[in-house]
VORO-952500 format. One record per residue: residue number from 1; x, y, z of N, C-alpha, C, CB in turn; residue in three letters. Coordinates in nm, 4 decimals, padded with zeros to 6 digits. Glycine has a CB too. Example, Ala and Ser with C-alpha at 12.3 -4.5 7.8 and 13.67 -1.06 7.14 Angstrom:
BEGIN
NODE    i       nxx       nyy       nzz      caxx      cayy      cazz       cxx       cyy       czz      cbxx      cbyy      cbzz   aa
NODE    1   01.3190  -00.5690   00.7800   01.2300  -00.4500   00.7800   01.3200  -00.3300   00.7800   01.1308  -00.4473   00.9046  Ala
NODE    2   01.2850  -00.2250   00.7080   01.3670  -00.1060   00.7140   01.2900   00.0030   00.7870   01.4084  -00.0598   00.5725  Ser
end
This chain:
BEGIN
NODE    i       nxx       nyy       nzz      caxx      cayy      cazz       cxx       cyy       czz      cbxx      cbyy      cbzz   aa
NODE    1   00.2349  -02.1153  -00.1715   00.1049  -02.0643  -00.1299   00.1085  -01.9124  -00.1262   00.0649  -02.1212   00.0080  Unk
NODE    2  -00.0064  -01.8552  -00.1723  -00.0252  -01.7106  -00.2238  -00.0243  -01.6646  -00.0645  -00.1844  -01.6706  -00.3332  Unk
NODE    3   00.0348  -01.5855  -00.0042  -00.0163  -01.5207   00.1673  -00.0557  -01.4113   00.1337   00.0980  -01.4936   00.3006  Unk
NODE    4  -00.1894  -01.4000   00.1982  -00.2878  -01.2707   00.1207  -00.2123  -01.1296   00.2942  -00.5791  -01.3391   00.1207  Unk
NODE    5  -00.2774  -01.0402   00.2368  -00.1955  -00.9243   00.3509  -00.3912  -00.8908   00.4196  -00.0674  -00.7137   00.2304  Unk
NODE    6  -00.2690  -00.7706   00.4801  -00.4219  -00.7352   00.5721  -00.5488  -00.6141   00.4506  -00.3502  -00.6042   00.7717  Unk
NODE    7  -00.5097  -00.5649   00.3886  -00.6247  -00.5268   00.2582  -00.6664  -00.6658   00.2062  -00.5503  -00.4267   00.1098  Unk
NODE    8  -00.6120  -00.7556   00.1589  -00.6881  -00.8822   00.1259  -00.7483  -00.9215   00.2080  -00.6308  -00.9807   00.0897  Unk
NODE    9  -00.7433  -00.9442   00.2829  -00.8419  -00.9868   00.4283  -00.9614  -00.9401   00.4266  -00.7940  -00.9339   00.5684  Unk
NODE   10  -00.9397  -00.7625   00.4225  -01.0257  -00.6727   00.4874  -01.1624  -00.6308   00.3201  -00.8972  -00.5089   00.5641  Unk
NODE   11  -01.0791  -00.6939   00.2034  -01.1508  -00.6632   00.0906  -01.2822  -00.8220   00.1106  -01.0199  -00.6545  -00.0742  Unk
NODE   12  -01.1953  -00.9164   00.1684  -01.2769  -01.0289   00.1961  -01.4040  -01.0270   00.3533  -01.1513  -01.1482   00.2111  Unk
NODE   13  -01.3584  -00.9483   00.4166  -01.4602  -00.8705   00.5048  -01.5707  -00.8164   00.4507  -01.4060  -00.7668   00.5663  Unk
NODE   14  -01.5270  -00.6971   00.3774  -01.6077  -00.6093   00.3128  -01.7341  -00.7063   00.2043  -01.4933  -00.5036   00.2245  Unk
NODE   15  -01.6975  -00.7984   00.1733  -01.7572  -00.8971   00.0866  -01.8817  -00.9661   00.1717  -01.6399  -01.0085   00.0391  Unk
NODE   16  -01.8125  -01.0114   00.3059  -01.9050  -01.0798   00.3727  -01.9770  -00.9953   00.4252  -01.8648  -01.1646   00.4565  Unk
NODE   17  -01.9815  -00.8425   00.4338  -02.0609  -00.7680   00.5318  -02.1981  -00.7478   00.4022  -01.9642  -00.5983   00.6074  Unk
NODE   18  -02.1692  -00.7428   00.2922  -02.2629  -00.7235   00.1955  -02.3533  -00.8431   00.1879  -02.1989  -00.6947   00.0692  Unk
NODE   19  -02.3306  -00.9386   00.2407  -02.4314  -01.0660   00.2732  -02.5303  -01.0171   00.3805  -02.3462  -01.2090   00.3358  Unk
NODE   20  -02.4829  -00.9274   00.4353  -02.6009  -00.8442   00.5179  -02.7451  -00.7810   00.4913  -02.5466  -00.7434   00.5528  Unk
NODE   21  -02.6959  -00.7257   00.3816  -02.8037  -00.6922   00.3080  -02.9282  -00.7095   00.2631  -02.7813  -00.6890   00.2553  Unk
NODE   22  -02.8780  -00.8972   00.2173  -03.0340  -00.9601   00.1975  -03.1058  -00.9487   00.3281  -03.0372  -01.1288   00.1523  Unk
NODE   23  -03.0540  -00.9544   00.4548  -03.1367  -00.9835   00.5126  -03.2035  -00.8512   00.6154  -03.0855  -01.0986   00.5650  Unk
NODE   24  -03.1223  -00.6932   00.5522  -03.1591  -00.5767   00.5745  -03.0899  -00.5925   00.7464  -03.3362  -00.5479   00.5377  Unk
NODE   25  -03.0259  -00.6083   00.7176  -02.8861  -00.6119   00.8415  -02.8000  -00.4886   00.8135  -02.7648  -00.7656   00.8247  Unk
NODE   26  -02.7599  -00.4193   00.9074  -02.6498  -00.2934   00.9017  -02.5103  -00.4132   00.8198  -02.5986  -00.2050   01.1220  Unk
NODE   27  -02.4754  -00.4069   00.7089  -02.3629  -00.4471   00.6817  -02.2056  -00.4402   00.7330  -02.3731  -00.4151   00.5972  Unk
NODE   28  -02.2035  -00.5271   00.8215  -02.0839  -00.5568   00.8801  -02.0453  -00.6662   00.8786  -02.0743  -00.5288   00.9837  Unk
NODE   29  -01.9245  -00.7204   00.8332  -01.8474  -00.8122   00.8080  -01.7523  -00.8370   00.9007  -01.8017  -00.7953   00.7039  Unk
NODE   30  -01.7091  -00.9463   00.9331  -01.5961  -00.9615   01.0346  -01.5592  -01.1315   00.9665  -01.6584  -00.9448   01.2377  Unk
NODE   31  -01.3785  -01.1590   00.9735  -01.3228  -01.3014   00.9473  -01.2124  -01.2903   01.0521  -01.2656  -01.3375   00.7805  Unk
NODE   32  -01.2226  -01.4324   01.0822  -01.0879  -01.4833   01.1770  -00.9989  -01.5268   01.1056  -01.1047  -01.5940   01.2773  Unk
NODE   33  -00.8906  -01.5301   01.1466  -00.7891  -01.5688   01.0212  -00.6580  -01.6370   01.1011  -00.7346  -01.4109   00.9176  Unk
NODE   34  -00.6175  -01.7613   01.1208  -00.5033  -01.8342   01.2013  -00.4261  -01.8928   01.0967  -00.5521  -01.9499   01.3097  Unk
NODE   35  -00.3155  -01.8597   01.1071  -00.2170  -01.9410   01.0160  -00.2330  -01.8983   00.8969  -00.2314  -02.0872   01.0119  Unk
NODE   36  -00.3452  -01.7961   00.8267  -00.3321  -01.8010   00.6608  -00.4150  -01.8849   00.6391  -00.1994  -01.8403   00.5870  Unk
NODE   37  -00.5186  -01.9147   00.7343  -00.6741  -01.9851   00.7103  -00.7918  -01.8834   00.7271  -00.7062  -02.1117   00.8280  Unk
NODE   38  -00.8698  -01.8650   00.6635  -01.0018  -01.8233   00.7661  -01.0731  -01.9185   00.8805  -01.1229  -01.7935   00.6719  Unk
NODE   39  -01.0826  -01.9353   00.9528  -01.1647  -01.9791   01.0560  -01.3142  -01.9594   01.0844  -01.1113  -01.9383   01.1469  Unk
NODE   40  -01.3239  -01.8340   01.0790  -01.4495  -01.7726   01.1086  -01.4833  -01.6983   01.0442  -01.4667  -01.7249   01.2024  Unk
NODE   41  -01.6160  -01.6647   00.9799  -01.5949  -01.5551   00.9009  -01.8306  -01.5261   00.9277  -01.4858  -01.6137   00.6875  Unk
NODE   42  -01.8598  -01.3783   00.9249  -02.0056  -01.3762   01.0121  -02.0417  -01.2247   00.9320  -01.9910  -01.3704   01.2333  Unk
NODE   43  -02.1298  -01.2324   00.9175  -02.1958  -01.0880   00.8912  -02.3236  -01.0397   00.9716  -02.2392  -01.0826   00.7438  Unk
NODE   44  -02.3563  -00.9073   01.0308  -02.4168  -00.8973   01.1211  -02.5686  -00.9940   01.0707  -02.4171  -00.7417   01.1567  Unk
NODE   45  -02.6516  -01.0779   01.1600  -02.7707  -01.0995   01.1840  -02.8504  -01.0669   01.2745  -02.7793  -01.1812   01.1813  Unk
NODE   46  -02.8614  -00.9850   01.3442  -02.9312  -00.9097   01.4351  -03.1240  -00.9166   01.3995  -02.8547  -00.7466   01.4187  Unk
NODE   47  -03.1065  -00.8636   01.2619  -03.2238  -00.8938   01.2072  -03.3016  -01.0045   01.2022  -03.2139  -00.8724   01.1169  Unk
NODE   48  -03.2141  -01.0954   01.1208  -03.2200  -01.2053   01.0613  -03.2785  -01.3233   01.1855  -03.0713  -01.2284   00.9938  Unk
NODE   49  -03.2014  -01.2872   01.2749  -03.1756  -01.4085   01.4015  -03.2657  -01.3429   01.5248  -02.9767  -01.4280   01.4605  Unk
NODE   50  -03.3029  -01.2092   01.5058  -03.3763  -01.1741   01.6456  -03.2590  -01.1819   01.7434  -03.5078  -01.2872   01.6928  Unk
NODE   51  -03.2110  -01.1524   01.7167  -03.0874  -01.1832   01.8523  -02.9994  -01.0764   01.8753  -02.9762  -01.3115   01.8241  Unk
NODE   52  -02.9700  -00.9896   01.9835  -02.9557  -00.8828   01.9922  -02.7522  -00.8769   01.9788  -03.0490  -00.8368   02.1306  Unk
NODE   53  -02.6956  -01.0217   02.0055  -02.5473  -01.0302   01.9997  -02.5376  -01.1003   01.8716  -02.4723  -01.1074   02.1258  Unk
NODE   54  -02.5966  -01.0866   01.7724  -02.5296  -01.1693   01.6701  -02.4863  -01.0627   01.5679  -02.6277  -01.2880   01.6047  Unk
NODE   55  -02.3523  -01.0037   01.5974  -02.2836  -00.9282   01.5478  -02.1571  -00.9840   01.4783  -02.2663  -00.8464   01.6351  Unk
NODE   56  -02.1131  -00.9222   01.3570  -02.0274  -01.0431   01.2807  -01.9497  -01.0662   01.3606  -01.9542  -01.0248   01.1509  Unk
NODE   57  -01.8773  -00.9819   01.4460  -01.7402  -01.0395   01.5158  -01.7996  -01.1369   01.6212  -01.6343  -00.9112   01.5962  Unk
NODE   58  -01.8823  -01.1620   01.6958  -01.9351  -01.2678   01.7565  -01.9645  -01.3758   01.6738  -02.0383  -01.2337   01.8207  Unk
NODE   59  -02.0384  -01.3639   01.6113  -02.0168  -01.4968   01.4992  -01.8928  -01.5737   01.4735  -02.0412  -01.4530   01.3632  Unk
NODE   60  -01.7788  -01.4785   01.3596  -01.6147  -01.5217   01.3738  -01.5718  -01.5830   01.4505  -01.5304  -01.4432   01.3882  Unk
NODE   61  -01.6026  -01.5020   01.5747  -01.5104  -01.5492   01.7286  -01.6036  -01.6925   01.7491  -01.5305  -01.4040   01.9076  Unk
NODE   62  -01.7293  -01.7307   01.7331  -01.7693  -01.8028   01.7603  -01.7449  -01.9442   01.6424  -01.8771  -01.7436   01.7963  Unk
NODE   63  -01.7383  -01.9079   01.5920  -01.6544  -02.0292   01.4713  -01.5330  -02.0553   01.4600  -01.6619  -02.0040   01.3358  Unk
NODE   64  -01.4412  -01.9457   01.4996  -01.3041  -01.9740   01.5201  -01.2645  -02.0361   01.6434  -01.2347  -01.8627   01.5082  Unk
NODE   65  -01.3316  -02.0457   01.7009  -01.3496  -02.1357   01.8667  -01.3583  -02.2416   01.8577  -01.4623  -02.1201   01.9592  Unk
NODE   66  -01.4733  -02.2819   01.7879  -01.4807  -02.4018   01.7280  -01.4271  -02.5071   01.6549  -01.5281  -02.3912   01.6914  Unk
NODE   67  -01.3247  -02.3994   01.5369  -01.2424  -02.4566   01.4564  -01.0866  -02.4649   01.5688  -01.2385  -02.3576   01.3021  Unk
NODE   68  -01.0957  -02.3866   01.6144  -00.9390  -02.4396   01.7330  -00.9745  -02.5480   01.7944  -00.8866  -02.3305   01.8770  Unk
NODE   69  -01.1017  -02.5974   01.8264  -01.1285  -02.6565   01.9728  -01.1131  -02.5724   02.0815  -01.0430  -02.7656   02.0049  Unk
NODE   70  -01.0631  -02.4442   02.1079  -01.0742  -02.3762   02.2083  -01.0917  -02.2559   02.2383  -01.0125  -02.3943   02.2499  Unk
NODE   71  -01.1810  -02.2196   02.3606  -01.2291  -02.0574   02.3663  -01.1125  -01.9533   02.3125  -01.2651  -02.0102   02.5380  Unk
NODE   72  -00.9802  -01.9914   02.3927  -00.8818  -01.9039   02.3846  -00.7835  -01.9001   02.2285  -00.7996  -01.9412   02.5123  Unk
NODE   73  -00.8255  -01.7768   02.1517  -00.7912  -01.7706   01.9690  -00.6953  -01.7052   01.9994  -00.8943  -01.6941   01.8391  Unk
NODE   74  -00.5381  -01.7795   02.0393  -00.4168  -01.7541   02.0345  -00.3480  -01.7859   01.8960  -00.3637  -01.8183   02.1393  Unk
NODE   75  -00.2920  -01.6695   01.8783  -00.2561  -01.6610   01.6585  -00.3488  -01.6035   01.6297  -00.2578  -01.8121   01.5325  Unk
NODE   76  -00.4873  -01.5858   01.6095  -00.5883  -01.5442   01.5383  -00.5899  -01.4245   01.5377  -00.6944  -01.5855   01.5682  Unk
NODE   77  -00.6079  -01.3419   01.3705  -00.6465  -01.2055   01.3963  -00.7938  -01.1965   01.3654  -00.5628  -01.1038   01.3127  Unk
NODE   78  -00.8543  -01.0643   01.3634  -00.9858  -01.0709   01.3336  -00.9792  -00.9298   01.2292  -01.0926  -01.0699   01.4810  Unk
NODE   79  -01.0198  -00.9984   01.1445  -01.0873  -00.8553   01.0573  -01.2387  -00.8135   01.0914  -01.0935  -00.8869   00.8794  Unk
NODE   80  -01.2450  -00.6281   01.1154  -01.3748  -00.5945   01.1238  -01.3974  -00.5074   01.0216  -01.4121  -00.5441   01.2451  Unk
NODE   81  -01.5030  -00.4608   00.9732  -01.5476  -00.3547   00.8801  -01.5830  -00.2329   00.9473  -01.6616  -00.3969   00.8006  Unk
NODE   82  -01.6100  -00.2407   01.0651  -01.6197  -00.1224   01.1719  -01.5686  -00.1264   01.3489  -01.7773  -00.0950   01.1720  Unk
NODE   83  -01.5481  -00.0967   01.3419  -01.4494  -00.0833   01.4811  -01.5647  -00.1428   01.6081  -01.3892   00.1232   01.5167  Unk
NODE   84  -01.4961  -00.2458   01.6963  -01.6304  -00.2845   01.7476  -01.7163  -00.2475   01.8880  -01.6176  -00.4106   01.7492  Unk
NODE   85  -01.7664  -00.2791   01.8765  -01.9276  -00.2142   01.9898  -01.8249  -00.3094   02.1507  -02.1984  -00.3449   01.9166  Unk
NODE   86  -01.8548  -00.2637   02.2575  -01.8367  -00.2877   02.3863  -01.8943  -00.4687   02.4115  -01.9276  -00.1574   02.4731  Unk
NODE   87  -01.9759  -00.5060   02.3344  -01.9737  -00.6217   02.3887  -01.8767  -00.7432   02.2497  -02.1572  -00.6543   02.4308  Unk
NODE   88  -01.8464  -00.6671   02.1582  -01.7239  -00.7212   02.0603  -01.6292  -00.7400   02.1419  -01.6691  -00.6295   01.9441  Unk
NODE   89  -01.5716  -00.6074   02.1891  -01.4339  -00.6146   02.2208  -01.4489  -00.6605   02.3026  -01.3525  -00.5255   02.2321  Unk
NODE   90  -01.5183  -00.6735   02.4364  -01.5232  -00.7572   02.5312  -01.5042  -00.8921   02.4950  -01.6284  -00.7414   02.5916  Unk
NODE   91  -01.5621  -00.9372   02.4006  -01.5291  -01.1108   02.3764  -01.4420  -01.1382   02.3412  -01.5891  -01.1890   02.2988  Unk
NODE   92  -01.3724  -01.0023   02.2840  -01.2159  -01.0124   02.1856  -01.0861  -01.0427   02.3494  -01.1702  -00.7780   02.0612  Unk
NODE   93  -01.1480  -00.9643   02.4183  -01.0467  -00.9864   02.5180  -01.0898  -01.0926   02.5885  -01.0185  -00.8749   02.6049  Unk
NODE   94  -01.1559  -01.1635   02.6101  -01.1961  -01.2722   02.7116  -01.1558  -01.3937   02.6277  -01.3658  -01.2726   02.7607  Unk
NODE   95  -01.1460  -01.4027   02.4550  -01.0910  -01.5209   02.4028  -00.9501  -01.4770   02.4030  -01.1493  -01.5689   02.2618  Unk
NODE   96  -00.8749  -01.3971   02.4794  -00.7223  -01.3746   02.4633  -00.7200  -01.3879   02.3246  -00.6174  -01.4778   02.5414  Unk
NODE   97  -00.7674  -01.2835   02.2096  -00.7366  -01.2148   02.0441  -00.6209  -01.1451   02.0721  -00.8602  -01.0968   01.9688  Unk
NODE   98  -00.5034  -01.1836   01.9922  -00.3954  -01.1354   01.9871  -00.4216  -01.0032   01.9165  -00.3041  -01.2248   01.9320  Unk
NODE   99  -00.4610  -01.0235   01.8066  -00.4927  -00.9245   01.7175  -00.6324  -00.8907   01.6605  -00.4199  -00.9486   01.6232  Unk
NODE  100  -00.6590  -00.7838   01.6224  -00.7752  -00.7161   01.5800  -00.7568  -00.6249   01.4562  -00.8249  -00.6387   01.6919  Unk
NODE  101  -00.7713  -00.6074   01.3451  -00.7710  -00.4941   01.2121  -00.9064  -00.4638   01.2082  -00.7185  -00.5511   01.0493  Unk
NODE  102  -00.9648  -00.3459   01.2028  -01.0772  -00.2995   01.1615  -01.0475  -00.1523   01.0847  -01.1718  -00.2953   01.2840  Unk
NODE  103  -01.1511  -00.1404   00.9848  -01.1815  -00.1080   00.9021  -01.1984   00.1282   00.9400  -01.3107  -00.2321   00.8734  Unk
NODE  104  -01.3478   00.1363   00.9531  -01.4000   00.2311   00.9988  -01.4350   00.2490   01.1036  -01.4637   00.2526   00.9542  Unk
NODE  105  -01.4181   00.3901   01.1706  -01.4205   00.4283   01.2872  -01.5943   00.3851   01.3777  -01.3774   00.5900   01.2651  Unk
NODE  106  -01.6347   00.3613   01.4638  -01.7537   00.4098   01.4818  -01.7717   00.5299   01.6293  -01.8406   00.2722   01.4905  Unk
NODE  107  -01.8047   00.6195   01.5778  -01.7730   00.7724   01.6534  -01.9005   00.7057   01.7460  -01.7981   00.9685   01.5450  Unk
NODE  108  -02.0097   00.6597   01.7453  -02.1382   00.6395   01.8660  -02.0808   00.5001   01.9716  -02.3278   00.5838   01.7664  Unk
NODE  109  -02.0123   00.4096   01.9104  -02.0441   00.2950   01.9605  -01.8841   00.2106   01.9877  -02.1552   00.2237   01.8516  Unk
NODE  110  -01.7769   00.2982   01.9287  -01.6757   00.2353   01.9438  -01.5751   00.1660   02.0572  -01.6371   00.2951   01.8951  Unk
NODE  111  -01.5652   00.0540   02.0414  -01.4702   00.0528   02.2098  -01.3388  -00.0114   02.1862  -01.5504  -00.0551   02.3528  Unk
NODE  112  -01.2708   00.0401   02.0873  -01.1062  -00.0119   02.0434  -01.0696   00.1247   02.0312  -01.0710  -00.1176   01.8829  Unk
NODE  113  -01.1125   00.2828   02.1009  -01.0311   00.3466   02.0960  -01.1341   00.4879   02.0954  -00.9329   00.3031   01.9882  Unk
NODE  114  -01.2383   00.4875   01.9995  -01.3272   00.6033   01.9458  -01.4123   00.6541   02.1044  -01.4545   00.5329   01.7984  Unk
NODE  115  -01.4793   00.5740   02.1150  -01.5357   00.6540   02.2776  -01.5053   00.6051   02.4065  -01.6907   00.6547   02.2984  Unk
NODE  116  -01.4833   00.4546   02.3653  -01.3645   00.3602   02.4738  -01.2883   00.2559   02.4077  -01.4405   00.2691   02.6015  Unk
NODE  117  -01.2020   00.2593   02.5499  -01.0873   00.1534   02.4584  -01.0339   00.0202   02.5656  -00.9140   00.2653   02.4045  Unk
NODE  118  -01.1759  -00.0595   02.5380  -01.1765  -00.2155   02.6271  -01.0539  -00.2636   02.5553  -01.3334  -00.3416   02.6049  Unk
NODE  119  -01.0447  -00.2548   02.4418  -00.9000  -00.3639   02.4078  -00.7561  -00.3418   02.4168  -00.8943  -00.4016   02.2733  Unk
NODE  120  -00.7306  -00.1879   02.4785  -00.6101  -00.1941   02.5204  -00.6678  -00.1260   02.6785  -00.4881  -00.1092   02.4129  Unk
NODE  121  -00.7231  -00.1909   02.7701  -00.7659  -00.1360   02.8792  -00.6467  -00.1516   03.0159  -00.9082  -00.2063   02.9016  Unk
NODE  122  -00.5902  -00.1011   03.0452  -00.5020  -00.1499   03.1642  -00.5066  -00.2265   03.2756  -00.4709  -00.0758   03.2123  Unk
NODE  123  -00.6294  -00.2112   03.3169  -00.6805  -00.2828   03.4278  -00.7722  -00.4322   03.3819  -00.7758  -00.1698   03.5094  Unk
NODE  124  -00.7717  -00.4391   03.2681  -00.7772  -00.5762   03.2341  -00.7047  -00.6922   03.1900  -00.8318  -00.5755   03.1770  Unk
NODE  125  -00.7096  -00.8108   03.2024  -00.5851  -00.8930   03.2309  -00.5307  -00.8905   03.0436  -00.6330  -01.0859   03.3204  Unk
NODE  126  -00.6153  -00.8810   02.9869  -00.5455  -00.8783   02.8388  -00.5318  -00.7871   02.7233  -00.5902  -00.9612   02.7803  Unk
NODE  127  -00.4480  -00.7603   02.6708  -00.4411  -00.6177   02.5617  -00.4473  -00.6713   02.4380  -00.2968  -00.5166   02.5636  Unk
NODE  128  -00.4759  -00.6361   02.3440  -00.5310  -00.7103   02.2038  -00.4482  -00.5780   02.0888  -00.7647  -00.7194   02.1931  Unk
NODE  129  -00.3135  -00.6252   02.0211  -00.3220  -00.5054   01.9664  -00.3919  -00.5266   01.8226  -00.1819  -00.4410   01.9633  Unk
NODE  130  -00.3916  -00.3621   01.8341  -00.5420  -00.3098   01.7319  -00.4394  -00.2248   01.6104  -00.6966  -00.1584   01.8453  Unk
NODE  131  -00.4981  -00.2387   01.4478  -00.4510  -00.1639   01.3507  -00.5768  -00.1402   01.2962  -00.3460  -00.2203   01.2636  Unk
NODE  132  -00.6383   00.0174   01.2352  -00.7498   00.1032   01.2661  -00.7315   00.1496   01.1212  -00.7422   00.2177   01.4015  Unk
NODE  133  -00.8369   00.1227   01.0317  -00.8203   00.2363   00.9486  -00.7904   00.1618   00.8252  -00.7093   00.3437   00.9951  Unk
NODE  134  -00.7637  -00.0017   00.7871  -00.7741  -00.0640   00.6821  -00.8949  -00.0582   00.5740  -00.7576  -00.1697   00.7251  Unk
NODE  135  -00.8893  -00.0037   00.4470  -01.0348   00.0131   00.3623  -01.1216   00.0810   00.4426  -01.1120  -00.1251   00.3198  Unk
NODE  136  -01.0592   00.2246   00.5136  -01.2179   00.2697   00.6116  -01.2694   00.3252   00.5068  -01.2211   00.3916   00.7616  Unk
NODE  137  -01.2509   00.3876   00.3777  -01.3547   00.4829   00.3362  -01.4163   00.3760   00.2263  -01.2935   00.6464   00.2732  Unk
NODE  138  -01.3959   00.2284   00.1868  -01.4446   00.1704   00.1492  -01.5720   00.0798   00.2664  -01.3440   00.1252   00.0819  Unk
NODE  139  -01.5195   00.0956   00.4151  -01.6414   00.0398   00.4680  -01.7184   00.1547   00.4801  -01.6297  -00.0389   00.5982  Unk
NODE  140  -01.6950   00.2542   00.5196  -01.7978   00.3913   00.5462  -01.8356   00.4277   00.4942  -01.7887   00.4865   00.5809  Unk
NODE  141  -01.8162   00.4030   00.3465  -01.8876   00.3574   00.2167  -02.0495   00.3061   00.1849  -01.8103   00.2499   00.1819  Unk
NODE  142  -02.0058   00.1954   00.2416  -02.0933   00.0669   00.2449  -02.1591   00.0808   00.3222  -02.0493  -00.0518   00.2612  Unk
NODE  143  -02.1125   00.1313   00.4895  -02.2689   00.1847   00.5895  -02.3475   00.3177   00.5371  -02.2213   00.2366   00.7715  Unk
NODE  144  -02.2878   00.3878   00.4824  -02.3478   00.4976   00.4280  -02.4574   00.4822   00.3485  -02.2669   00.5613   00.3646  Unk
NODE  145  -02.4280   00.4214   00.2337  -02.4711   00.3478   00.1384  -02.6428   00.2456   00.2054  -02.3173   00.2490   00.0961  Unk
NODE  146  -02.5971   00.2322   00.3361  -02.6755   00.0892   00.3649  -02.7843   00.2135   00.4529  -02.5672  -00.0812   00.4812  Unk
NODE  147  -02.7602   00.3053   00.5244  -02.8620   00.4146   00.5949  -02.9236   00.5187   00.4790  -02.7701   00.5144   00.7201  Unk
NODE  148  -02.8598   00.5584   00.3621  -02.9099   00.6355   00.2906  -03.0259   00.5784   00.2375  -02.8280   00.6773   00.2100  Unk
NODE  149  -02.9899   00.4588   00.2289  -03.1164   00.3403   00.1375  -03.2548   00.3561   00.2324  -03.0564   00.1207   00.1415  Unk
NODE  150  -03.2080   00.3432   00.3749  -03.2780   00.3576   00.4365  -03.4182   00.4851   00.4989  -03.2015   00.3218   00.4779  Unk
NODE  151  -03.3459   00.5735   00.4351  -03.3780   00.7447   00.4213  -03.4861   00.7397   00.3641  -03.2803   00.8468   00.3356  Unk
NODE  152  -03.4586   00.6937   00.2039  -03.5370   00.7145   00.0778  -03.6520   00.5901   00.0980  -03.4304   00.6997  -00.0755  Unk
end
């Protein structure tokens, strides 16, 4: 069996965040990944769904839950395309996520490190480690790409 690395993952992120698009969604992609499976895999619907948490990594986390049978995604990493918003990482730590890879920074909204850092927080019962910076100028790319459109 082929074992894909963390750029394969994150090129398969980047894929699902472009499913965003049709539905004029900020393109963000997020997959769960246990054992060398995907589990979960979500692109933002915010739009789409009217729903103010349906952000890809909530989605993931919410299918990879499913596919364990259980809240807590022990093994699971998560690929993001942008580093995630305060109520991401919050869910990242409340399903005890061992791991997290994301993509591009987000300097307004980040909370794995950029303006806070819920996932390695001390005073919370769980630390999630984080690797930052996989395909960022290919996702910062793609949001760029997705606000410029928006300009014109």
């Amino acid at each position: 069996m082929l074992r894909l690395t963390d750029l394969d993952y994150m090129r398969l992120a980047l894929a699902e965040a472009a499913k965003a698009l049709h539905t004029n969604d900020v393109p963000i992609g997020a997959l769960a990944v246990y054992e060398g499976r995907i589990i979960g895999a979500g692109c933002n619907r915010r739009e789409a769904d009217h729903d103010p948490t349906a952000h890809a990594e909530m989605i993931a986390i919410r299918q990879a839950a499913a596919a364990l049978g259980h809240w807590r995604l022990h093994g699971v990493t998560l690929y993001c395309t942008l580093e995630p918003c305060p109520m991401c990482a919050g869910a990242m730590v409340l399903a005890r996520l061992p791991r997290l890879v994301y993509a591009a920074l987000d300097p307004k909204a980040g909370a794995a490190g950029s303006v806070v850092d819920l996932l390695r927080h001390d005073q919370l019962n769980h630390r999630v480690d984080v690797s930052a910076g996989v395909l960022a100028n290919e996702a910062a790319a793609q949001l760029q790409a997705f606000f410029d459109g928006l300009r014109t």
